[in-house]
C-alpha positions in Angstrom: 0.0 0.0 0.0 1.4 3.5 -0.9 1.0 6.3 1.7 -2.0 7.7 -0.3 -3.8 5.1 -0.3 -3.3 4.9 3.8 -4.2 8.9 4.4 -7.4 7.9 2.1 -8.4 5.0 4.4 -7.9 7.3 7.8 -9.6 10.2 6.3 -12.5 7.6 5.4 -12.5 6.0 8.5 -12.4 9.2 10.0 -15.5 10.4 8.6 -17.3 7.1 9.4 -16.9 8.1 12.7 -18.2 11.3 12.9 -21.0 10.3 11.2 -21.1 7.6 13.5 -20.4 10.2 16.9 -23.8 12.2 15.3 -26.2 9.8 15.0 -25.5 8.6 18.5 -25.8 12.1 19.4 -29.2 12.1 18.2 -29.8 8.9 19.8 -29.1 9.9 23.4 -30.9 13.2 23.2 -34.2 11.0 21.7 -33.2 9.0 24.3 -33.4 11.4 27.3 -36.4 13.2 26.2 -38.2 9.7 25.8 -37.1 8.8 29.7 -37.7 12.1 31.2 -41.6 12.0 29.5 -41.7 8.5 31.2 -41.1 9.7 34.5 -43.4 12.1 34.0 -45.9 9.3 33.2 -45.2 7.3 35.9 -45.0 10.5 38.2 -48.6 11.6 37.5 -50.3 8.0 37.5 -48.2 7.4 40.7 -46.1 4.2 39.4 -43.2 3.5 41.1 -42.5 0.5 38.8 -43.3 -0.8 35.4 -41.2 -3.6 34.4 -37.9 -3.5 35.1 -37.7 0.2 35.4 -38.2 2.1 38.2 -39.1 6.1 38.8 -36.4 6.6 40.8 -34.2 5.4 37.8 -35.6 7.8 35.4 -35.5 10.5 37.9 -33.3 13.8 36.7 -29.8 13.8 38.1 -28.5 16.9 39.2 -25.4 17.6 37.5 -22.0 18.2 39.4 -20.6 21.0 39.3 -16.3 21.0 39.6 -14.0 22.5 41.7 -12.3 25.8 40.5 -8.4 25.1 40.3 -8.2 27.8 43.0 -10.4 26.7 45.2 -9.1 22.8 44.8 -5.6 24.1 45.9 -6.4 26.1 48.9 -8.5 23.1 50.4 -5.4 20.8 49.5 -3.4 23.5 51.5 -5.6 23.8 54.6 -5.7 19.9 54.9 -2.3 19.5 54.6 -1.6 22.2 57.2 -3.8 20.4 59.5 -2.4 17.4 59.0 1.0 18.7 60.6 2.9 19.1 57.5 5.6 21.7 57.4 5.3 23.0 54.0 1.7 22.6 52.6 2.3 24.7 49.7 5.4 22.8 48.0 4.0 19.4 49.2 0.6 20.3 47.2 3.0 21.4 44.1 5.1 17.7 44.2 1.4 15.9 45.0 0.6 18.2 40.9 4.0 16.5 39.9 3.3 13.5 40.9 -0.1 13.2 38.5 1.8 14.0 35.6 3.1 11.6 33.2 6.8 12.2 32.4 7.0 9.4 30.2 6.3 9.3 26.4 5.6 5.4 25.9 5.2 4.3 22.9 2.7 1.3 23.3 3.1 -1.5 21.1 -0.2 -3.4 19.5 1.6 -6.5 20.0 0.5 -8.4 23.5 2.6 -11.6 24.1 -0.3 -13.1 26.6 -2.8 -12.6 23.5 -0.1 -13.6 20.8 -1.5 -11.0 18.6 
């Protein structure tokens, strides 16, 4: 195979997929509304359960809401300060360190155990 014909096959591929990513789009939005006019069913006829679903399983989620970076470090800080710790601000910047990958690995297809 010649390099062209390889970029043709990713670009192809590539398009499959978002064609692919929009349709389940669509499929999860139908799917939401579909649940959320259930439990609204089952809410006003007072069913807790029809089949294997449940109201409770249907009901909305509330959605949760992330910490701002600032706010995440100054907790970290107070909790290591409380915890006795001499230097809560440079132990906080090593504990950031520490969830960083340094490594570039380049992982190889190949798995011995699966022979393939």
């Amino acid at each position: 195979m010649s390099a062209e014909s390889y970029i043709k096959e990713i670009n192809s591929i590539s398009d499959e997929l978002k064609r692919l990513n929009k349709r389940a789009k669509h499929l999860r939005e139908q799917k939401q509304k579909t649940q959320t006019n259930l439990y609204n069913y089952m809410k006003n006829h007072n069913i807790e359960r029809y089949g294997d679903v449940t109201k409770d399983s249907l009901a909305p989620k509330p959605k949760s809401i992330r910490k701002p970076a600032a706010q995440k470090k100054e907790e970290a800080v107070v909790l290591f300060s409380q915890a006795g710790v001499r230097n809560p601000e440079d132990l906080y910047q090593r504990f950031l360190q520490s969830q960083k990958s340094t490594e570039n690995k380049n992982i190889s297809p190949y798995n011995p155990y699966l022979g393939f």
